[in-house]
Each structure stands twice: as C-alpha cells, then as structure tokens.
N, C-alpha and C positions, 0 to 999 in steps of 0.2 A: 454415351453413358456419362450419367454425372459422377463429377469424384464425390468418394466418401468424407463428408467434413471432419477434419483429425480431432477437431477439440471438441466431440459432440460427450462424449465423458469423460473424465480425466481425474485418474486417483494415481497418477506417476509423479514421480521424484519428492517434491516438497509435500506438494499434497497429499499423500500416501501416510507422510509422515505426523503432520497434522491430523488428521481425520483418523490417525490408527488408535486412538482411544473407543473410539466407539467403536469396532466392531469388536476389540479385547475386553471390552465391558460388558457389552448387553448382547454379543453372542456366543463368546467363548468365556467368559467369565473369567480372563485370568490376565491384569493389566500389567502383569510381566514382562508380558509380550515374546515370550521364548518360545512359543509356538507359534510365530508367523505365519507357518507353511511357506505360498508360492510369492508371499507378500514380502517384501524385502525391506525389513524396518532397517531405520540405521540407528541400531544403539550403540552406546558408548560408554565404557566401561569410566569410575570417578577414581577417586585415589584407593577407594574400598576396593575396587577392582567387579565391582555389579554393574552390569550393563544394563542401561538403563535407554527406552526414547530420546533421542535427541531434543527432538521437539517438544515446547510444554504444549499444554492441553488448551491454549486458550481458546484456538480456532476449532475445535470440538465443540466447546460450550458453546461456540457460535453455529455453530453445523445442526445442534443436537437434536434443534427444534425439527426440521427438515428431515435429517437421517430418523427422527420416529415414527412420520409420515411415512416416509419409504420402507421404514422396516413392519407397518402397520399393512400396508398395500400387497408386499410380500408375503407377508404370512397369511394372506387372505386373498392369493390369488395361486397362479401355478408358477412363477417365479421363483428363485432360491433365493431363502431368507440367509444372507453370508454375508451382508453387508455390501456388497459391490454388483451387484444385478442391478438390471436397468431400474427400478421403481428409485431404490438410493442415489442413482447416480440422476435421473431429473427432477426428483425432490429438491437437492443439492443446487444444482443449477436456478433449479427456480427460486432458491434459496437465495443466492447470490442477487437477482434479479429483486428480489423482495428487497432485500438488504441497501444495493446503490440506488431503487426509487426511493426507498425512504430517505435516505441518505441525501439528496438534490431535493427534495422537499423539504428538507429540514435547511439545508445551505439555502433556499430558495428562501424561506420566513428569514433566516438572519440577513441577507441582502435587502430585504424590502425596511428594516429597521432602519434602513441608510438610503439605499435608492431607489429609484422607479419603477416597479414594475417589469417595466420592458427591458429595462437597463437590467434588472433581476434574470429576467426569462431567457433573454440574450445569453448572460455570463453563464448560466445553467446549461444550455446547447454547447455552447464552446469547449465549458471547462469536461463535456464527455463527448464530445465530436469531435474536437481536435487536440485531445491529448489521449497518451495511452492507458487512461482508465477506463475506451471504450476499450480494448483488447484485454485488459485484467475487467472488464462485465462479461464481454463475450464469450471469447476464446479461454482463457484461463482463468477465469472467473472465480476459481477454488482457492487461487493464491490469496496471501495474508491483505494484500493490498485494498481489494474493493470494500473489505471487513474494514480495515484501519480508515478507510473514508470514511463510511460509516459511522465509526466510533470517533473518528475527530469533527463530523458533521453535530453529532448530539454534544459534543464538550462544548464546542462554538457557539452551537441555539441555547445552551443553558448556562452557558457561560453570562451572557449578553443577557438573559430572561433573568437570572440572578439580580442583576444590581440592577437589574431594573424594579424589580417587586421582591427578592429577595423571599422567596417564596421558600419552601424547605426540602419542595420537592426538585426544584430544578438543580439546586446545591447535589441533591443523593444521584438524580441523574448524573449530572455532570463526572461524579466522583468514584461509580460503577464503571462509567465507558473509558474512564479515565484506568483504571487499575484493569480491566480488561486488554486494553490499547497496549500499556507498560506487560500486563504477560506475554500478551501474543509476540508487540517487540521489544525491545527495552530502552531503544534509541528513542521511543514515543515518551518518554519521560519528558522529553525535549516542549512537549506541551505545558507543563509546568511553567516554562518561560512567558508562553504566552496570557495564560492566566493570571501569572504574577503580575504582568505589564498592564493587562487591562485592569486589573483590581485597582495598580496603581492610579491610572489616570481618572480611576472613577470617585475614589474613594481614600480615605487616611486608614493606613494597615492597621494600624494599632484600635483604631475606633472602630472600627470591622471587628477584629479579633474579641475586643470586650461586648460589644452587640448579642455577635453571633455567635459564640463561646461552644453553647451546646451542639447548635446542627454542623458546626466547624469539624468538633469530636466525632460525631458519626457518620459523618463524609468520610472522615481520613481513617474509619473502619471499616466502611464501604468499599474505600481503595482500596484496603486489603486483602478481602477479602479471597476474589481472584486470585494471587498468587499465596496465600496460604492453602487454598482447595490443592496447588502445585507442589506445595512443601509438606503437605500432608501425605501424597504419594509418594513423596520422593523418601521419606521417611518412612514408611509401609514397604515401599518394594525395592529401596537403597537404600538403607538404614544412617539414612542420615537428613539435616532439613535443610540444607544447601548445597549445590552441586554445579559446576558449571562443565555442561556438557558437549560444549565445543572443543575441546580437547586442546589441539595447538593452533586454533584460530584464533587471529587478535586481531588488535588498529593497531597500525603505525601510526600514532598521532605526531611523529616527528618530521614524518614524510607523505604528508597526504598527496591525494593523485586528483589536486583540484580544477587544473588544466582538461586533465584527461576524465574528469566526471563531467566535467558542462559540455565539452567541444567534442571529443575524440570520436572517428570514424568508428570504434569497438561499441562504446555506450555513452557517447557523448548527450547530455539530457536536454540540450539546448538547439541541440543538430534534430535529434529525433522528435522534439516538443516544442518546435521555434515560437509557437505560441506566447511561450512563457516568457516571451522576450519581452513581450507587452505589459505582463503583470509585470518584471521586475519594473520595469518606467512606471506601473501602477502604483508602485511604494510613494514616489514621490506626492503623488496627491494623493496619499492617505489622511495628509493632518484636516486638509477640508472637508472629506468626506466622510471618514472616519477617524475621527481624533484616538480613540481610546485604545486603536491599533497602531498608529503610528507611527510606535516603538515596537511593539511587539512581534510583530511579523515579522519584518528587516533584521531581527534579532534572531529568531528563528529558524528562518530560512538561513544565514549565515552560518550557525552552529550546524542545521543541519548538512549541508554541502561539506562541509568541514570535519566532523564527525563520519560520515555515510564516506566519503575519499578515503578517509583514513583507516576502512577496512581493507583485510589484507587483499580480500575480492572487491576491490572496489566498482566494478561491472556488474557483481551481483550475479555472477553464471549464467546460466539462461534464459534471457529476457526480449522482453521487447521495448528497446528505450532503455531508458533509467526507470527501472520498476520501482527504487528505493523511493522516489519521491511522488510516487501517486498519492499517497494518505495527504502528502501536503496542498495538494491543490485543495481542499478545502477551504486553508489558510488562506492559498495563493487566490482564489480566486475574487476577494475581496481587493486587491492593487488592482487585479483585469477589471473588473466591473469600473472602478475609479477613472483605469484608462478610458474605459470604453464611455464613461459621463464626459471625460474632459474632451474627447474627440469631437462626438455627437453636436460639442456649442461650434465646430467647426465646418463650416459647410462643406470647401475641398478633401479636408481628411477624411470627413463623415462617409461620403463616397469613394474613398481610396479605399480606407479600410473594409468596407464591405467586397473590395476584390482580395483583397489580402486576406479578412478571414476565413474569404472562400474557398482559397487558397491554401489555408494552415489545416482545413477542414479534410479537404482534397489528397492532402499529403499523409495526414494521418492513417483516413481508409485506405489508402494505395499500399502505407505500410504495413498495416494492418493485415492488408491482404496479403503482402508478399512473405510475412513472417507467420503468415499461417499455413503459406505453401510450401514454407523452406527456403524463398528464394533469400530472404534475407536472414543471415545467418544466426542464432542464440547465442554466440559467444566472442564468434571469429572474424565480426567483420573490419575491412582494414578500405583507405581512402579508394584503393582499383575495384574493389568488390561494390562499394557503397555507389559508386557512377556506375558502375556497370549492372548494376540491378534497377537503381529508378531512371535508367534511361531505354529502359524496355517495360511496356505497359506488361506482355506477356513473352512469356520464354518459350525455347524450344527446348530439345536434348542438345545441342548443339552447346546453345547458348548456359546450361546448367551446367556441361561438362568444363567449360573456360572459365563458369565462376566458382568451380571450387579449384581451382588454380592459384587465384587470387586471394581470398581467404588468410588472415593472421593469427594463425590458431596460440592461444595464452598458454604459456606455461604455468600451468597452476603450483607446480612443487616451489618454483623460484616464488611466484606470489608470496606464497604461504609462509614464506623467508620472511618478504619485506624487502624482497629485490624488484628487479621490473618484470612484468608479466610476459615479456615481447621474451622471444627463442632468439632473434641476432642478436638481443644484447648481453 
C-alpha cells in the first residue's frame, strides 16, 4: 500500500491563520473570528484587551483569487461549501503552483537583461531544485514564503523595467507587490534597500524625484494601500488603527543567533541550502555582470541574516531549512547566475560544477523527502540526528525509534526570554 502524502492539503498552524479571513468573510460573515468552531484561530488580545487574528490578512488577498474558484466548484457541486473541503484546498494548491511559475518567469526576463539565456534557464532550475522553495511549492506551499517569491520576483522585473523606460506602470507594479510583501512580512521592507541602491547606481535621486514627482506620489499610495485595507479592520473589529499582535515576541538585536542561522545542525541555512554557498561567491562578480546590484544585494542579504537571527525564534519553528530566507533567493539568484557565467569560461570547473550542482540538487530532494516523512525533524534536530538521518536513504522502525533519542528539542519559554534555545544550557 502506498502511504498517504501528508502535505496533500494543509490549512494547519500558520496557514490556518493566514487563510482564516476568508472563510470568516464570505461564509460566516463575521471577521471577528469568535466563532471559529473546530478551527483554532490564534488571536491575541492588544492593550484594549480584544482579541483579535494574529496574522494580518495579506496572504488572504493572495489566496482570494483561488479560494473563490474553490468556493464557486463547492457550491455547484456536492461538496461542503465551509471553506476547507477538498475543491478549496486544490484550488489553493494550484494557487501556489500558478504564483511560483509566474514568479521564475518573471526572475527568468530579469536574468536575461544580464545574461545568457542558458546561464538564465540554468540559475532558474537550481534556484527551485536545489533550494528549499522546492518544498515551500510543494509540500507546504500555503506558507508566506513561495507568495513573498513571488512578490519579490515582480519588485525585481519592475524595478529593472523602471529605469529602463520608466514606464508608469511598472513603477505601480512595483509599489502594490511591494506593500503587499511589507503586510504579509514586515522584515520585507528590507527590499526598500535594494531599490534604493539600484535607483542609486542608475540614476541622481534628486533628478528622479523632480522627473517623476507625480507617479512617485501614487506609488507611495499604492504601497499603502494594503496595510491600510489591515488597519481598517483592525479599527472596525479592535477599535483601534494599530496594534501589534505578537504579544511578547521580539528580536534581540543585541544578541543575534548569526552562527546558529547559517551553520547550526537545528536550521542552519547554509548546512540545509549549501547551494547558496555559490551565490554568496556570486556577489563578488556582481560589478561585471550586474553593476547596479553590486551594492545592493550584499547589503541585503547582510541586514537580512542579521535582522532574521535576531528574532527571538530564530529557527522559525517548523521548517524545513531556513524557511526565513526563501523570498530572498530571488535576490540571491542573481550572485548564482554571475557565479555560474564566471565558471562556465573555465573548462575544469565548468565540469566540476556540474557534479556539484548535481549534487546540491540530490541533497535537496533527499531532504525534502525526509522532512516530508518525518525523518528529519521541524524543529529538533541536533549534529547525532542530522548524520544519523542522511546516512540512511530509507529507515526502518528500528532505525526511527534511535533517532528520536537524538533529537535537541528547543526550549521555546527560555527563547522567548532572549536566552539560549538549548534545555542543557
């Protein structure tokens, strides 16, 4: 008998949280949400003491198209129209699918502005074959991550299409996906850097700003847009137009866990994505290949590593890899492409690397797999678990029962402090 695949629907934990606007909308009509029923919203009470969703609405807006497909197929078939029967839950899916192929098609025209074709098509394979935004398409697809691709995919192609023609549309693109990005995370503001740096190296701000004066103004209304539609509710069903609903979750910005984001046997991003080991060498030949990134990316990715540590969950709870920085391989994959031109003039590495990236490819699906089955842990894993899981292609009970032995299960309470995650310390 075949096993049942786990992540064939999936409205648990984050996702549940995200997506509970719409079914509090357009079936129950009441975006309170005090009537969850079996559905376990996590809301959070603000200084008013109204408990309100945790989660803002942005990845709703993103769902919405989808969920009314699904909710359209339901009501027109024998299905129950609830919001969570199977027509919603592969609409969604297919949602997700629609979302990261436009998303590589869009990263795919901004590569070609710079490189080859094949050098394009290549960095495009890699950057979903051998990182874990093939397991945030596939498997958990619902999460913020393959959305924030997505949305840093179209800020990149309209970023670039901007100064190039300066067109009025690509500026409102740009500045929608942009204020959508910033609700769903807020750390995505972090994009603003990049923008800032390309403008710089394309253009004098000041003669920009006098230019473009007007479409500037309706851009930066644009952006708002989206998180006004969030302070509109929060004001209607919390009686008030800010709120922060993370309760006593912060960053230690004094003590980031920068060691343990890149390396660590838990969620080390560089252990589970060694890939990215290429893009960062890819920085360095940025200036020949793409001057106008240069700066900007290497500044980016710095803040972001930095910033993303210094949350008190620095692991990100239940993942596979470092889920924080999937939105950035869109960035990232502009250093990988660079690498992969500067190799390609090399005859011996040209064919090294084509073992290696068969290799970075190999490791990904093998993780992929194994963090679909369980065998590699969502939160827990520690150096005796991590050898003792990829040095068995498949397990037995035997071999399942000795790796939860091994297992470094985080204290979240001490986290949550701003102490070490680890129980012996």
């Amino acid at each position: 008998m075949f096993k049942e695949y786990p992540y064939q629907f999936n409205y648990g934990n984050d996702v549940n949280q995200y997506y509970s606007y719409l079914p509090s909308a357009v079936i129950k009509g009441d975006l309170s949400m005090s009537s969850s029923g079996e559905r376990e919203y996590w809301l959070v009470s603000d200084s008013n003491g109204i408990p309100l969703q945790k989660m803002t609405m942005g990845m709703s807006l993103l769902y919405s198209p989808f969920f009314l497909i699904g909710h359209s197929v339901a009501l027109n078939s024998n299905y129950e129209a609830d919001g969570y029967s199977k027509p919603y839950s592969f609409s969604l899916r297919a949602g997700t699918y629609v979302y990261v192929s436009i998303a590589l098609y869009l990263i795919y025209l901004s590569l070609l502005c710079f490189f080859k074709p094949w050098i394009s098509a290549l960095s495009i394979l890699l950057i979903f074959l051998s990182t874990n935004l093939f397991y945030y398409t596939l498997c958990e697809g619902e999460m913020t991550h393959s959305y924030l691709f997505f949305l840093f995919s179209v800020m990149i192609l309209n970023t670039i299409k901007w100064f190039e023609t300066f067109k009025v549309k690509n500026l409102f693109f740009l500045a929608l996906a942009f204020g959508m990005a910033v609700l769903i995370r807020p750390t995505s503001v972090l994009m603003f850097v990049f923008i800032l740096f390309y403008a710089m190296n394309k253009t004098n701000l000041l003669d920009l700003l006098k230019q473009h004066v007007k479409p500037i103004i309706l851009a930066v209304i644009l952006f708002c847009i989206p998180f006004f539609l969030q302070m509109i509710y929060w004001k209607i069903y919390g009686g008030t137009w800010m709120r922060w609903s993370y309760s006593d979750e912060r960053f230690y910005f004094s003590s980031p866990h920068i060691i343990d984001f890149l390396f660590s046997y838990r969620k080390g991003w560089l252990l589970y994505t060694p890939i990215m080991v290429f893009s960062i060498i890819g920085l360095f030949f940025l200036k020949k290949k793409v001057p106008a990134m240069r700066f900007s990316i290497p500044i980016v990715l710095v803040l972001a590593i930095y910033i993303l540590s210094s949350w008190w969950c620095w692991w990100f709870g239940g993942s596979f890899g470092s889920r924080s920085m999937v939105e950035y391989y869109a960035l990232l994959i502009f250093p990988l492409a660079a690498f992969i031109d500067k190799v390609s003039t090399i005859k011996l590495l040209k064919y090294s690397f084509i073992v290696i990236f068969g290799f970075t490819t190999f490791y990904n699906l093998l993780g992929t797999d194994k963090k679909t089955w369980s065998e590699l842990h969502w939160d827990s894993m520690s150096k005796e678990s991590f050898w003792f899981t990829f040095s068995r292609i498949n397990m037995n009970q035997k071999d399942k029962k000795t790796l939860e032995t091994l297992y470094d299960y985080p204290n979240y309470e001490k986290a949550r402090k701003g102490l070490s995650e680890r129980e012996e310390d």
